[in-house]
N, C-alpha and C positions, 0 to 999 in steps of 0.2 A: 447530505449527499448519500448516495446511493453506494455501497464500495464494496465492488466481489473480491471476495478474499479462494483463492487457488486451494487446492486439497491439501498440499503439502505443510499450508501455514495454518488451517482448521482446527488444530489441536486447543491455538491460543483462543481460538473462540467460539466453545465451545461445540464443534463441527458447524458452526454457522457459515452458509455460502457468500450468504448477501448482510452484510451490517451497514449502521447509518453511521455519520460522523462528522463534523464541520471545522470550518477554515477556511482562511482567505488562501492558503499558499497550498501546495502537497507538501509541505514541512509540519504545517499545521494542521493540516489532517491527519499525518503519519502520530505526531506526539497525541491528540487526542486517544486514535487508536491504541495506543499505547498505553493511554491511561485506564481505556477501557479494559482493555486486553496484553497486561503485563507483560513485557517480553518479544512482543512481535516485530516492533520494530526494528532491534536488531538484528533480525531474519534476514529484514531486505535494506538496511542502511548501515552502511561499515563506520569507524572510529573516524574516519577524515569526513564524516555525515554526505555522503555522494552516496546514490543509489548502488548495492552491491551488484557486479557483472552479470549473474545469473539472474536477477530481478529487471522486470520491463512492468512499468506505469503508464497507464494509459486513460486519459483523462478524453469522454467520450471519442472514443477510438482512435484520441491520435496520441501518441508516446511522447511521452516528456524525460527530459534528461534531468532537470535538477528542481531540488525539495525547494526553489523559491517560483517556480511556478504555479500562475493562479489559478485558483476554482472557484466553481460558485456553486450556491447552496442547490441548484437544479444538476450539475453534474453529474454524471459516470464515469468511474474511478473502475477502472477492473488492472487488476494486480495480477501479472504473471512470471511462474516463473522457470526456468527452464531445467529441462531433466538430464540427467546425463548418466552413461553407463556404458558398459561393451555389451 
C-alpha cells in the first residue's frame, strides 16, 4: 500500500512523503510502520490503541475511525494531521 505520511510525522521516516507498507487491517498497517519506522505510531495512536484526536486516516479518501478497519494491498492510506495554535 501506498501511505503519505504528513510533514509533522517525517522525521520518523526519514523526511519520506510517500512510504509502502502492508496489512490486512489499519492496525496492521500502523505496527508494520512502526517497525519500519520506530516511533511513529505512537504519534497517532494513544495507550487505549484508538486513533489520537488530532490524527485522521483515510484509506482512498474516505476516513476511518478504528485500527480494525480493512485495506488492501492496492490502497491509499494518506494520514493526516491537524495543526493548532493562536
Amino acid at each position: 500500500m501506498r501511505v503519505y505520511v504528513p510533514t509533522p510525522l517525517r522525521s520518523y521516516t526519514a523526511e519520506q512523503g510517500l512510504v509502502s507498507a502492508g496489512g490486512a487491517t489499519v492496525g496492521q498497517l500502523l505496527a508494520e510502520l512502526d517497525r519500519r519506522y520506530p516511533g511513529i505510531r505512537f504519534r497517532m495512536i494513544d495507550e487505549q490503541d484508538g486513533i489520537r484526536p488530532h490524527i485522521k486516516i483515510f484509506v482512498n479518501q474516505e476516513q476511518v475511525r478504528t485500527l480494525e478497519a480493512s485495506v488492501d494491498s492496492q490502497d491509499e492510506i494518506q494520514i493526516i494531521c491537524a495543526l493548532s495554535g493562536g
